[in-house]
C-alpha positions in Angstrom: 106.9 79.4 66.9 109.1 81.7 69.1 109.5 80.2 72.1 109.3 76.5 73.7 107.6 77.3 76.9 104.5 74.7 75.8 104.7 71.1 75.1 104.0 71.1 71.4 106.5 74.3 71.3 108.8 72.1 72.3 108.4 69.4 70.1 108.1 72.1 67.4 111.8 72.9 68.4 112.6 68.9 68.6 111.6 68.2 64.9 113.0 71.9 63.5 116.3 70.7 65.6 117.2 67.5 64.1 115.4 68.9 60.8 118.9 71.2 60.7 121.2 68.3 62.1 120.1 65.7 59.1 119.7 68.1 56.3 123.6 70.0 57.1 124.8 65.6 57.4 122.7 65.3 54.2 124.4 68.0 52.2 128.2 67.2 53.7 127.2 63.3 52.1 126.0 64.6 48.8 129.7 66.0 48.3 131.2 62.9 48.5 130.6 61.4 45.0 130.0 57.7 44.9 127.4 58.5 47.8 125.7 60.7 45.8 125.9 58.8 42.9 124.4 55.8 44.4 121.9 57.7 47.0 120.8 60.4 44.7 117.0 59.8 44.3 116.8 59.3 48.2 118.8 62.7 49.2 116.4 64.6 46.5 113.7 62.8 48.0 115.0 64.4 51.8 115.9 66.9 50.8 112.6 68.5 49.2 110.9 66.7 52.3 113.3 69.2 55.1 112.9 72.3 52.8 109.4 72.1 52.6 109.5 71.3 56.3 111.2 74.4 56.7 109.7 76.6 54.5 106.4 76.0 56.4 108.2 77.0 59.4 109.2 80.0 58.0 105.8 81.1 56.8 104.3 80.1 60.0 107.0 82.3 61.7 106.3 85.8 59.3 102.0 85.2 60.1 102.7 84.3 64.1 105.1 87.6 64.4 103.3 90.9 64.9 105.6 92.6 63.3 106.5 90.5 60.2 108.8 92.5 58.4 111.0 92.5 61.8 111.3 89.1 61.2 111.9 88.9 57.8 114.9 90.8 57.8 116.1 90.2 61.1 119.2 87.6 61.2 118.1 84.9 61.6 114.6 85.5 59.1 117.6 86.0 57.1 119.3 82.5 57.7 115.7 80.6 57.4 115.2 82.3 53.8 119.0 81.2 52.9 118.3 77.6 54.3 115.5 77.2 51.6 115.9 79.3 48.4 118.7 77.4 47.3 116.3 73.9 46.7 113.7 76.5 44.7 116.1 78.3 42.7 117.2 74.6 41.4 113.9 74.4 39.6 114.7 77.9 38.0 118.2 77.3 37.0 118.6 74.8 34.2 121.4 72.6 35.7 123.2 71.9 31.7 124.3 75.8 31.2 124.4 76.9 35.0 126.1 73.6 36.9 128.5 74.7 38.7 126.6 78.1 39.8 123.7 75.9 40.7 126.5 73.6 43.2 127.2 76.9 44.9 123.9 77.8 45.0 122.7 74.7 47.0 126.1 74.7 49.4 123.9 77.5 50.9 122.2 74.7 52.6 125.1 74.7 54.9 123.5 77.8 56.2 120.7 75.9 58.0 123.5 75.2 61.0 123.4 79.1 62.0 119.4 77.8 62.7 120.8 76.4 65.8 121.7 78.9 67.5 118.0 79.8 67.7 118.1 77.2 70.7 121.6 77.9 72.3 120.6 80.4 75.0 124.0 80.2 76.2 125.1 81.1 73.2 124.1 84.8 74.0 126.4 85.4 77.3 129.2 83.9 75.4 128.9 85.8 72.4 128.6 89.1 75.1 131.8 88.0 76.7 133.3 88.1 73.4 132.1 91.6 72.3 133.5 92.1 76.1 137.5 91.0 76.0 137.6 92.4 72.5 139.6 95.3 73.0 142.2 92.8 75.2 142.0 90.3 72.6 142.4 92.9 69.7 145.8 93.9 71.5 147.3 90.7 72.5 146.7 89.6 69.1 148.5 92.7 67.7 151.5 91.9 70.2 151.6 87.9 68.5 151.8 89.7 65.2 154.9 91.8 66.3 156.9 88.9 68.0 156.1 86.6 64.5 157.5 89.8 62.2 160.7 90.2 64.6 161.4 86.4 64.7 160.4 85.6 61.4 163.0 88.7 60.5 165.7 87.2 62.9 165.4 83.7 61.2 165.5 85.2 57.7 169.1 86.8 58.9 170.4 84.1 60.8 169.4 80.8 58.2 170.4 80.3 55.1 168.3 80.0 52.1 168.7 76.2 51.9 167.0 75.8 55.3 163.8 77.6 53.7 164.4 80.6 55.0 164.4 82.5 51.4 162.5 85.8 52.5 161.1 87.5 55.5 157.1 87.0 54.5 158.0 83.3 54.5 160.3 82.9 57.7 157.3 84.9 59.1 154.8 82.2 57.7 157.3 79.8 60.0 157.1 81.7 62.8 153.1 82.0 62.7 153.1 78.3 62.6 155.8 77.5 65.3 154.5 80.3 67.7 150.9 78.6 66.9 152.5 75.0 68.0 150.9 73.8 64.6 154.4 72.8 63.1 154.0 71.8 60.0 158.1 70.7 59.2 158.4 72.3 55.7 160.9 74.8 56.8 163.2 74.4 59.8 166.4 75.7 61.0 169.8 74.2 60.5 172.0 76.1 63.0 172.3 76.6 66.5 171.6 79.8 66.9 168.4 79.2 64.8 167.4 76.1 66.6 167.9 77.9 69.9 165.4 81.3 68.9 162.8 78.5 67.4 162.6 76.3 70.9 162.2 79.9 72.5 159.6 80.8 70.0 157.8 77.4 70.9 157.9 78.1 74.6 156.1 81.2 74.1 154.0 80.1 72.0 152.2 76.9 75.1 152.1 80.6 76.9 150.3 82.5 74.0 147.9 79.9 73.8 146.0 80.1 77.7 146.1 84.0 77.3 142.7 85.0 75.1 141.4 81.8 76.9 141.8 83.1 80.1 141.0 86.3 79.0 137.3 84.8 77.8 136.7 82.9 80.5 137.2 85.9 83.0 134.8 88.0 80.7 132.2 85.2 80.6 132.2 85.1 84.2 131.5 88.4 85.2 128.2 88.7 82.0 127.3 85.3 83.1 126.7 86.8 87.1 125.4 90.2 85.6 123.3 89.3 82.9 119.4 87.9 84.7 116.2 88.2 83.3 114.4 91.4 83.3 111.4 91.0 81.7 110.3 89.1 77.9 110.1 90.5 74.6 106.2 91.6 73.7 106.9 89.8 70.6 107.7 86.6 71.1 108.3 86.5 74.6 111.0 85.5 74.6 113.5 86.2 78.2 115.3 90.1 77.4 118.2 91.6 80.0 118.8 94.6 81.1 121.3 95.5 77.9 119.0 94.0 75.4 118.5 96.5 72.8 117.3 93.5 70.6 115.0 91.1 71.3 117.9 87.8 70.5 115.2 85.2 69.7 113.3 87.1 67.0 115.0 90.7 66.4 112.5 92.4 67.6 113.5 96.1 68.5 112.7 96.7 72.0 111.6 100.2 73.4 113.8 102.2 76.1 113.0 100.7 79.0 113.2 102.9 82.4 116.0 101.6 85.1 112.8 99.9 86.5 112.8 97.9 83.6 109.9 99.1 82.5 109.1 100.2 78.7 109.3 103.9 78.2 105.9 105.6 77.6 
């Protein structure tokens, strides 16, 4: 249930896989409303058939871990209780007084998409080279904000308030989405001088955008050529780094480990 180095593990991971895929797809359609009205016996019918799927995963899960309670409250025991409560809590909540409770209750479904990262190893180095470039990221972001409040002050003085321009927090908002290239044409400038700053705010703004990329990418390079398997996790086995305090697959906490990599007596 933890790991997919056997065949039948790996089929367990197939079926839990597109398990998620449908039953996410399944909930999106049940929004729309002549699907639901006209499919509505055979999404109840699916949608009982994934949850119980699912919620014999889960059990099978908390009696396979040695340390169940690890589990349970780890993330992503977290995200597998989340993915099935909402279909039992239906049969406890009368849907006449509770209706629209009960429709936020079951958009909870949505959380079985976190499941997949359960089979995204990659998803661990890039997540690493995030935590990584934050401090970068945290200041270039802080240096957008700046040049948006200085523009978005400039255009306030420079347009009039027929152009849209009718206080600073909204020339701002215009300067967020011309800096962001998103350009959404509700407020523009009428003068030259205002034309002129906004085609330099959108030439800064093609920069802006290949900075925290580039600024990733180099972080994700360097934990992709550090980070190599050092040993696997005595609960699930599951592969564990070096800087693994955590076991990522199933939470388990790990004990020190010498610069060997061996556990700690």
């Amino acid at each position: 249930m933890f790991s997919a180095n056997t065949k039948l593990g790996r089929r367990v991971d197939f079926v839990i896989l597109w398990g998620i895929i449908l039953s996410v797809l399944a909930v999106m359609l049940e929004s729309v409303k002549h699907i639901q009205a006209r499919f509505e016996f055979e999404l109840n019918v699916f949608e009982w058939f994934v949850t119980i799927l699912f919620s014999v995963e889960y059990i099978l899960r908390v009696y396979s871990s040695k340390k169940p309670l690890n589990y349970v409250f780890s993330f992503f025991g977290l995200v597998d209780l989340l993915s099935i409560l909402p279909t039992y809590l239906g049969l406890i909540v009368p849907g006449t007084g509770f209706g629209r409770a009960l429709r936020i209750l079951r958009l909870l479904r949505i959380f079985r998409i976190l499941k997949l990262s359960r089979y995204l190893r990659a998803a661990d180095e890039l997540l690493d080279a995030l935590r990584s470039s934050r401090p970068k990221i945290t200041v270039f972001l802080f240096g957008v904000v700046l040049v948006a409040i200085v523009t978005g002050t400039l255009m306030y003085i420079i347009e009039d308030a027929e152009a849209g321009f009718t206080s600073i927090p909204r020339s701002i908002y215009w300067a967020i989405v011309t800096l962001t290239t998103v350009g959404y044409g509700d407020i523009s400038p009428a003068t030259v001088l205002g034309q002129f700053l906004a085609s330099m705010l959108m030439v800064v703004g093609y920069g802006i955008i290949a900075v925290p990329t580039g600024i990733v990418s180099a972080e994700y390079t360097m934990t992709a050529s550090k980070k190599k398997p050092s040993g696997e996790c005595e609960n699930c086995h599951g592969p564990l780094t070096e800087s693994d305090k955590f076991c990522s697959n199933c939470g388990y906490l790990l004990p020190k480990r010498q610069p060997d990599g061996n556990s700690a007596s």
